[in-house]
N, C-alpha and C positions, 0 to 999 in steps of 0.2 A: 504494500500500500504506500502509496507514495504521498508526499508532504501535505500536497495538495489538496489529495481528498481527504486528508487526517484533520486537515482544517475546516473541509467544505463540509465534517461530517459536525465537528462541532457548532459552526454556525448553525447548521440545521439542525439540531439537538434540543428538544423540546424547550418550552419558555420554563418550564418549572425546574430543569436541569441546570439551566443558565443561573436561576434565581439563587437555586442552594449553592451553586459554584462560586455565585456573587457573595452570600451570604459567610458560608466558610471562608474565603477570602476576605472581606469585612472583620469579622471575627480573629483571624489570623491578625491581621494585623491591631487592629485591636488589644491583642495581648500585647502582642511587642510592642507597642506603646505603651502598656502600664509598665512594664519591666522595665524598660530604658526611665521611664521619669521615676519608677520607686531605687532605680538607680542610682538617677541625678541626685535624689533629694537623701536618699543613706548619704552619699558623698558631701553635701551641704551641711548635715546635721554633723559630721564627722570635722570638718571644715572651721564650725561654730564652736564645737566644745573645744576644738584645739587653740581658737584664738582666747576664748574664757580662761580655758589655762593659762594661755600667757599673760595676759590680762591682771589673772590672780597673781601671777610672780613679779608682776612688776611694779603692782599697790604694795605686796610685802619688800619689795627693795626697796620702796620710795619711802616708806613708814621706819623703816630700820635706819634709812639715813636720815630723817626725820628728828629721829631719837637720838641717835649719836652724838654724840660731845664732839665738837668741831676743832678739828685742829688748827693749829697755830703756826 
């Protein structure tokens, strides 16, 4: 069977076949959009708590020199 008819067979391929083909592909992708943005956003929240940590070490630096007895 050649390219040809493999395509003339699914153009001609009933409407309710098309529709589930449309459907599962919707769906398809569909997912792979949630995956990729529950990606982005692990990466985000991972991103935030690393800059809060820094954050926190560098009010405790600034407090401790705060405190410090100033040299002469």
């Amino acid at each position: 069977m050649s390219t040809r008819e493999r395509v003339r067979e699914r153009v001609d391929a009933p409407l309710t076949q098309r529709v589930v083909i449309a459907g599962t592909t919707f769906t398809v992708l569909d997912l792979f959009i949630a995956v990729a943005v529950s990606a982005m956003e692990s990466q985000v929240r991972r991103d935030r708590d690393d800059d809060g940590e820094t954050v926190r070490a560098l009010l405790t630096e600034v407090r401790e020199l705060r405190t410090a007895p100033a040299d002469s």
